[in-house]
C-alpha positions as CSV (number, residue, x, y, z in Angstrom):
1,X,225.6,2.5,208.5
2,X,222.6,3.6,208.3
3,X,222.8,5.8,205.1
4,X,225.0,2.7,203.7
5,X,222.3,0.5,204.3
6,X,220.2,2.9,202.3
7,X,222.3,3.7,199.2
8,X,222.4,-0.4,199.3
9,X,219.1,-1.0,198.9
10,X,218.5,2.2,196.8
11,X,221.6,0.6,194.0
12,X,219.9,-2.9,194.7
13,X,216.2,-1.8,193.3
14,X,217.7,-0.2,190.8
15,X,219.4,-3.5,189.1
16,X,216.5,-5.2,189.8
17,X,214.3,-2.7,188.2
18,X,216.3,-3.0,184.8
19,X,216.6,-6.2,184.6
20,X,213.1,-6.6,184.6
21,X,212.7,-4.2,182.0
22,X,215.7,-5.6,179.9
23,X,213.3,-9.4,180.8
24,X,210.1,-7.2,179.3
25,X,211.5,-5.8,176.0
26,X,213.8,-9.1,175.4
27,X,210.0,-10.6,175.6
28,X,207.8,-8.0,173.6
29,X,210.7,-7.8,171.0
30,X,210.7,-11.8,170.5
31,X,206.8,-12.2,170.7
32,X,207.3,-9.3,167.5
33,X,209.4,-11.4,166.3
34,X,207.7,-14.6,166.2
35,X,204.8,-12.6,164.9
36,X,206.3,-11.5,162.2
37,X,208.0,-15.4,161.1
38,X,204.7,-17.0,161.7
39,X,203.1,-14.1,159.4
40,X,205.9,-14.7,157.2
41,X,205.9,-18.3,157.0
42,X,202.5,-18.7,155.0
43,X,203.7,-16.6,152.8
44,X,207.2,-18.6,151.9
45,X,204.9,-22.1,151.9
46,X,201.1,-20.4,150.1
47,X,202.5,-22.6,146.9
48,X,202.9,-26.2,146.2
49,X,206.2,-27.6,144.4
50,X,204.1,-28.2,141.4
51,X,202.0,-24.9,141.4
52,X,205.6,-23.3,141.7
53,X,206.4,-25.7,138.4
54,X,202.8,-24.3,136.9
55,X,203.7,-20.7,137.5
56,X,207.1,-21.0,136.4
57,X,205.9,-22.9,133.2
58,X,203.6,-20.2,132.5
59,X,206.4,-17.0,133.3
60,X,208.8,-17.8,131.2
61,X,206.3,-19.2,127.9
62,X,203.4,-16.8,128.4
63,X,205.1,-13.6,126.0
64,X,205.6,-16.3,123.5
65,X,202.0,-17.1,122.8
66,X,200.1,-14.7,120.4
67,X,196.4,-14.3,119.9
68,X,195.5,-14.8,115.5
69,X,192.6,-13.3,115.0
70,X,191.4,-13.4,111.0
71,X,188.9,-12.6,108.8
72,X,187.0,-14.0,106.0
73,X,184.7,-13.8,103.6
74,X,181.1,-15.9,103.7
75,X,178.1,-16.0,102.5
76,X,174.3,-16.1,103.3
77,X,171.8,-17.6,102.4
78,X,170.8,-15.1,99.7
79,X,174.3,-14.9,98.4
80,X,175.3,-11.9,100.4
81,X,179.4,-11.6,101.3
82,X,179.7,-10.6,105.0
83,X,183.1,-10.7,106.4
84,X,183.3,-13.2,109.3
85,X,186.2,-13.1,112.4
86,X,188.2,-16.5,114.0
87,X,190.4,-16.4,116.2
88,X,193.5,-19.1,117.3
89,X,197.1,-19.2,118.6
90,X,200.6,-19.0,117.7
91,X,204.1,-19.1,118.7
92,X,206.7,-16.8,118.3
93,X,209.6,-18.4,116.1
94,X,212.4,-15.7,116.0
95,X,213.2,-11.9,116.9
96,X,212.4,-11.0,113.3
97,X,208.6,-11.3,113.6
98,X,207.9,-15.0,112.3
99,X,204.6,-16.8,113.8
100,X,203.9,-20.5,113.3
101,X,200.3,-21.4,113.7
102,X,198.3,-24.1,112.3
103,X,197.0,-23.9,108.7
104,X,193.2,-24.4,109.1
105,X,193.7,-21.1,111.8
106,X,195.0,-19.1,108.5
107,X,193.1,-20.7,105.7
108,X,191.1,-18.6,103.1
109,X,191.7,-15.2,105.5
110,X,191.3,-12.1,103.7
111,X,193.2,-10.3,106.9
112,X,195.6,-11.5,109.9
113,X,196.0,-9.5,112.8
114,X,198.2,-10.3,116.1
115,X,197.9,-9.9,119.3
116,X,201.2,-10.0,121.7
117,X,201.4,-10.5,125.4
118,X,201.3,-7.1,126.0
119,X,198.3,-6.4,124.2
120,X,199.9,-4.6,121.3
121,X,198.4,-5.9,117.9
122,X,200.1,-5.9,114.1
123,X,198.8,-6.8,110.8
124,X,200.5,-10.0,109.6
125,X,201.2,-11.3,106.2
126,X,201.4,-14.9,105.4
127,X,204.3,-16.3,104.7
128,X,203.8,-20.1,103.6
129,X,202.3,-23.3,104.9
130,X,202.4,-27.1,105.0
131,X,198.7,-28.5,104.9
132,X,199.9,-32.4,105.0
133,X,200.9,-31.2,108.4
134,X,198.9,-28.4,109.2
135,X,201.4,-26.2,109.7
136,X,201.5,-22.3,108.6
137,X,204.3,-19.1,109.5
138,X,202.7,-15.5,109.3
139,X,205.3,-12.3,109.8
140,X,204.9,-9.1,111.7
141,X,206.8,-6.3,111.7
142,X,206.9,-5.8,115.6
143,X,210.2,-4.2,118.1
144,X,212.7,-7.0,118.9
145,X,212.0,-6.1,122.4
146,X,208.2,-7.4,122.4
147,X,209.3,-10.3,121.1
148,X,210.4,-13.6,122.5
149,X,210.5,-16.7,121.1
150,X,210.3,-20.4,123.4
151,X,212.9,-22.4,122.5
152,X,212.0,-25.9,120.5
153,X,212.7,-29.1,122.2
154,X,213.0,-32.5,120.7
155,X,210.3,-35.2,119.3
156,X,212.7,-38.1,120.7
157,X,212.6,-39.7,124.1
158,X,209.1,-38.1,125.0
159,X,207.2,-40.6,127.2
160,X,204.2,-41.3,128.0
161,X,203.1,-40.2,131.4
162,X,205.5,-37.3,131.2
163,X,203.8,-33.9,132.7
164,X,202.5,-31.1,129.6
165,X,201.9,-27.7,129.4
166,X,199.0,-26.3,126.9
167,X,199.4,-22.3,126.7
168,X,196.9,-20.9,124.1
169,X,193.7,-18.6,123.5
170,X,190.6,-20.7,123.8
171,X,187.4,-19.3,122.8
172,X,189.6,-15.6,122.2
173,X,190.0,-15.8,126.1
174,X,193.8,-14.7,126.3
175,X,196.8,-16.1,126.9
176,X,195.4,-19.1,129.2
177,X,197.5,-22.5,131.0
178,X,196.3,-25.6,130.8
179,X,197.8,-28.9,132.2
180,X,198.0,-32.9,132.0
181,X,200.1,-35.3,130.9
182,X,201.3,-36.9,127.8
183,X,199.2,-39.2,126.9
184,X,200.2,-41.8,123.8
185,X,202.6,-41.0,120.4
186,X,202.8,-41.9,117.5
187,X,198.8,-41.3,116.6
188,X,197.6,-40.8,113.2
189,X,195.3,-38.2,112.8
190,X,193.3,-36.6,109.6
191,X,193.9,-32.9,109.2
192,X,191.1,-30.6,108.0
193,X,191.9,-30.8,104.6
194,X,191.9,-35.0,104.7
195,X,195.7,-35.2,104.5
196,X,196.8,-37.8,107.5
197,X,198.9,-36.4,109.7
198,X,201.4,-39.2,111.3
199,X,203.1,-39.5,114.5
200,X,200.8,-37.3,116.7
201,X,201.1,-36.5,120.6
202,X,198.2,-37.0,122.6
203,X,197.2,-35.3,125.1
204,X,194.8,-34.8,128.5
205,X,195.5,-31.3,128.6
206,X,192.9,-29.2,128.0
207,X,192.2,-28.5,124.3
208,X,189.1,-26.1,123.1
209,X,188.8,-24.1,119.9
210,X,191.3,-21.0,119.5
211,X,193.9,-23.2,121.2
212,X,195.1,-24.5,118.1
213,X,198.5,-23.1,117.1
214,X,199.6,-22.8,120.8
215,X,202.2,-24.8,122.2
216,X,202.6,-28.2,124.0
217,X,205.7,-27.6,126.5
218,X,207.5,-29.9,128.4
219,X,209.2,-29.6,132.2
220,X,211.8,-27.9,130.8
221,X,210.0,-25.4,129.3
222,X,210.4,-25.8,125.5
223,X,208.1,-26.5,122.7
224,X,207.4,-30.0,122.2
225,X,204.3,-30.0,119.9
226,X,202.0,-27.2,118.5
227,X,198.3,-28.3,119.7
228,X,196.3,-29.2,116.9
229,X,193.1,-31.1,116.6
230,X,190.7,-32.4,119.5
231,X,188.5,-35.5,119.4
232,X,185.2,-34.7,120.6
233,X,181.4,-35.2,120.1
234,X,180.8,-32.0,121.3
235,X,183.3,-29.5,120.0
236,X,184.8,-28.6,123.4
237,X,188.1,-30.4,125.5
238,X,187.2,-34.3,126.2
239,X,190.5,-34.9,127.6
240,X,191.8,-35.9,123.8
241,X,193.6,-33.8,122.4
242,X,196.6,-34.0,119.2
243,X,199.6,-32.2,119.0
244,X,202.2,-32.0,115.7
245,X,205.5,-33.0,117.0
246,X,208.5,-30.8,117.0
247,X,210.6,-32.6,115.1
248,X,208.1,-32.0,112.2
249,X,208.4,-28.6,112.5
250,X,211.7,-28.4,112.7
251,X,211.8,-30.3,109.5
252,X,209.6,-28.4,107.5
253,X,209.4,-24.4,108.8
254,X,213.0,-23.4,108.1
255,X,211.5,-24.0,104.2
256,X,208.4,-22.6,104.7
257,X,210.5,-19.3,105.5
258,X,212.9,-20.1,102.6
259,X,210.3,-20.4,99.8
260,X,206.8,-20.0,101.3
261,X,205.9,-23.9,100.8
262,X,207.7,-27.2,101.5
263,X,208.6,-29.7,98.8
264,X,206.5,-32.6,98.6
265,X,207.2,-35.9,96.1
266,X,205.0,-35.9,93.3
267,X,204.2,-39.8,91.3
268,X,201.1,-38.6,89.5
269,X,199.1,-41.4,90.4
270,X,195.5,-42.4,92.0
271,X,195.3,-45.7,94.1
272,X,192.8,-48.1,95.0
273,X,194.0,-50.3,98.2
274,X,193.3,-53.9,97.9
275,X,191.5,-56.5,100.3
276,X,191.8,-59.6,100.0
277,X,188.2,-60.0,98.8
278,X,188.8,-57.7,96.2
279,X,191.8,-59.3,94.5
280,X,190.2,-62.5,94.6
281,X,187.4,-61.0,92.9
282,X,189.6,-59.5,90.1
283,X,192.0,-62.5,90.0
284,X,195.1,-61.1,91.2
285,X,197.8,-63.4,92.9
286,X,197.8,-61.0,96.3
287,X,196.1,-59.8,99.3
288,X,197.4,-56.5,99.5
289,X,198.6,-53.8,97.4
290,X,197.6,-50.6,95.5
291,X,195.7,-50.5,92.3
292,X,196.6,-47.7,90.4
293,X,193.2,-46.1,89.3
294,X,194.6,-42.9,87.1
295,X,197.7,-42.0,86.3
296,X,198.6,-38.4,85.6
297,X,199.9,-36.8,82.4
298,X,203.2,-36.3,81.9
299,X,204.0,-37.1,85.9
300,X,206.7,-39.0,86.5
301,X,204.8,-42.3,86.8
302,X,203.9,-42.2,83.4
303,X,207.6,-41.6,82.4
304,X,208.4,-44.7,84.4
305,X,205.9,-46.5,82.5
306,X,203.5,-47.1,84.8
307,X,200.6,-48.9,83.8
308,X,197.2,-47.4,84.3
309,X,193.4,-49.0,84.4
310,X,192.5,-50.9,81.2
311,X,188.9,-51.3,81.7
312,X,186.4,-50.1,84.3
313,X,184.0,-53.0,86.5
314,X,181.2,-52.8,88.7
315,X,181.6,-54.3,92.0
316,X,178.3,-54.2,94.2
317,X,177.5,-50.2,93.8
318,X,180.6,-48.8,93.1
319,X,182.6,-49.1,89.7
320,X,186.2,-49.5,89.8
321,X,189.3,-48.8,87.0
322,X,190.7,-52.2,87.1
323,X,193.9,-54.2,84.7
324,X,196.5,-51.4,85.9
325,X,199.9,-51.9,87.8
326,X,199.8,-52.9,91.3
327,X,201.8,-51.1,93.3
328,X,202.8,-54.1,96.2
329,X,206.1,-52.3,97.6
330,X,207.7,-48.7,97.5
331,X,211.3,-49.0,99.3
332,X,211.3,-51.1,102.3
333,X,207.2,-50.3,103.0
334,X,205.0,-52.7,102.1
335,X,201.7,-51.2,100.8
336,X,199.0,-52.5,103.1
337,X,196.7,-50.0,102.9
338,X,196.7,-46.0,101.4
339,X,198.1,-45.0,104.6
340,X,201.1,-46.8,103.8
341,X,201.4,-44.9,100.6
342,X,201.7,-41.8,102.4
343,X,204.4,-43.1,105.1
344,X,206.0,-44.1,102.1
345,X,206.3,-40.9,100.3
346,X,207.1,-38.9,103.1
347,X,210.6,-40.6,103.1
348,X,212.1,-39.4,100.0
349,X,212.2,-35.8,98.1
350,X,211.4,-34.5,95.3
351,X,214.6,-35.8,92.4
352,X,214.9,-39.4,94.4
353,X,214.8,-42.4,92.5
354,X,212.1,-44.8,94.5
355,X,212.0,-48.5,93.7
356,X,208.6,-50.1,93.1
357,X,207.6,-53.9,93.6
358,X,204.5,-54.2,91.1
359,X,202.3,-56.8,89.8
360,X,201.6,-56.6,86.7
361,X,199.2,-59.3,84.2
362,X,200.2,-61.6,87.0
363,X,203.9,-61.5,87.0
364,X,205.8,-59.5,89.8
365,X,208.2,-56.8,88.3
366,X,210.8,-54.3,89.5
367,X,210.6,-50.5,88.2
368,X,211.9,-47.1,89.3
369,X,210.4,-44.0,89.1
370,X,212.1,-40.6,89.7
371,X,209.9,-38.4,91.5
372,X,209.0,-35.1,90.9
373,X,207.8,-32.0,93.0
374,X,204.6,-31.7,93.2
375,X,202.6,-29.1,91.9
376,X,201.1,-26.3,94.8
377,X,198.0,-25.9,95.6
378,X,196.9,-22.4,97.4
């Protein structure tokens, strides 16, 4: 009984021995394992739904953006030529090496060079460009492979409030991601060279000099504008910024490629616009309109018969062409204002018969004119 008793107790210790030891690693190896989730766990929530958004925004658009750098020629005081370097942005249109940028990045360069995401730089050739929207397409000759275009979104249904993306190279800084929101449409804005640029975004996102010719992208990732102009006092990003609208580039760079330039309505005529004031003053039965201050040579106003200034008059200090046609309506616009001229125009092509409502020795008259191209200017 004895020795019974003793096996008994000796089996008994034993189970209890490894069940305590199955209690201690079933312990240490779930205190691992919580250890391990809760070191784990930062790491799955260390980004915010909208950084995620940010970061993904930035991922997939980033190896689209190039850096332009250019030089030109300038001089000093004394008359010396010294080359001078810019810099801007631009976006990658196509596998075959096309760049859009903004004209005034491009303008009077004597050299392009470009910069790709991964640092590799080409010497670019330019291809063509649309100043009335300051728009430009340089080429490179670059691998398919390092090259990879953002797809282009649409102009219509944008609204304002609706979260932006700026990617661009302020300053020459590289590739850099600013954000905001969209901000108002339909702005008009003068370019560099004085032409009015019409149905501008605005933006809050972050805007500085060598962003220009970078993209505006939307949630979805695709090109919704190519980031312009800013308005500011002091050069640098005041939370306004200007953007030309996709649909105006897809409008116009397929025949910058085509041809190097994009055909633009030619009438051959200067205009005066009219306040009322002014028309009182020089007896005309309106208070709005366009005075037609010179007419062209040859141009297809003059063909039309178009009649230009018959005399010149002085009103306060300024002396004005007065006793030609004025121009009251082209189409369906009215012309209040030279702004409206430009809408105008900007509807038909270059071949199009336009109708004109015109006053003329105080009698309103019909009278078409056929528009031409006009001539390029480099």
């Amino acid at each position: 009984m004895a020795h019974f008793k003793t096996a008994s107790f000796f089996w008994g210790g034993t189970i209890f021995k490894t069940a305590l030891l199955i209690k201690a690693r079933f312990f240490w190896t779930m205190a691992a394992t919580l250890v391990l989730f809760a070191a784990w766990v930062p790491c799955l929530w260390a980004y915010l739904p909208e950084e995620r958004i940010n970061m993904g925004i930035y991922e997939r658009a980033y190896r689209g953006v190039v850096n332009i750098t250019t030089t030109v020629v300038t001089y000093d005081f004394f008359l010396r030529a010294y080359p001078r370097e810019g810099a801007g942005s631009g976006i990658v249109l196509d596998e075959e090496g096309h760049i859009l940028t903004n004209h005034h990045v491009i303008k009077n360069a004597r050299s392009l060079e470009v910069t790709l995401w991964d640092q590799s730089r080409y010497p670019a050739t330019l291809r063509g460009f649309y100043p009335e929207s300051d728009l430009a397409v340089i080429k490179i000759d670059a691998p398919a492979e390092k090259l990879f275009p953002i797809p282009l979104g649409e102009s219509t249904g944008l609204k304002v409030g609706q979260k932006v993306w700026a990617i661009g190279n302020p300053f020459g800084l590289g590739v850099t991601l600013t954000t905001g929101v969209l901000s108002s449409l339909g702005r008009s804005v003068a370019a560099p060279g004085g032409h009015l640029m019409e149905d501008m975004i605005q933006t809050d996102a972050s805007i500085n000099p060598g962003n220009s010719g970078g993209p505006l992208i939307s949630s979805m990732g695709w090109i919704i504008g190519v980031n312009t102009a800013i308005l500011s006092p002091s050069g640098g990003s005041v939370g306004i910024g200007f953007a030309v609208p996709v649909d105006e580039i897809k409008r116009v760079v397929p025949e910058i490629i085509e041809k190097g330039y994009v055909s633009y309505p030619y009438m051959g005529v200067l205009v005066f616009p009219l306040k009322p004031e002014i028309a009182s003053f020089l007896g005309l039965d309106t208070e709005y309109g366009l005075l037609i201050t010179e007419i062209a040579d040859e141009s297809p106003a003059m063909q039309a018969g178009l009649e230009g200034p018959k005399k010149r008059l002085r009103i306060g200090n300024a002396v004005l062409p007065v006793g030609g046609d004025v121009i009251l309506q082209m189409g369906d616009t009215k012309m209040e204002g030279s702004d409206a001229f430009v809408r105008a125009m900007r509807k038909f092509k270059p071949g199009q018969k336009v109708p004109l409502q015109i006053l003329r020795d105080g009698s309103e008259m019909e009278i078409s004119v056929t528009l031409g191209e006009r001539p390029q200017q480099r």
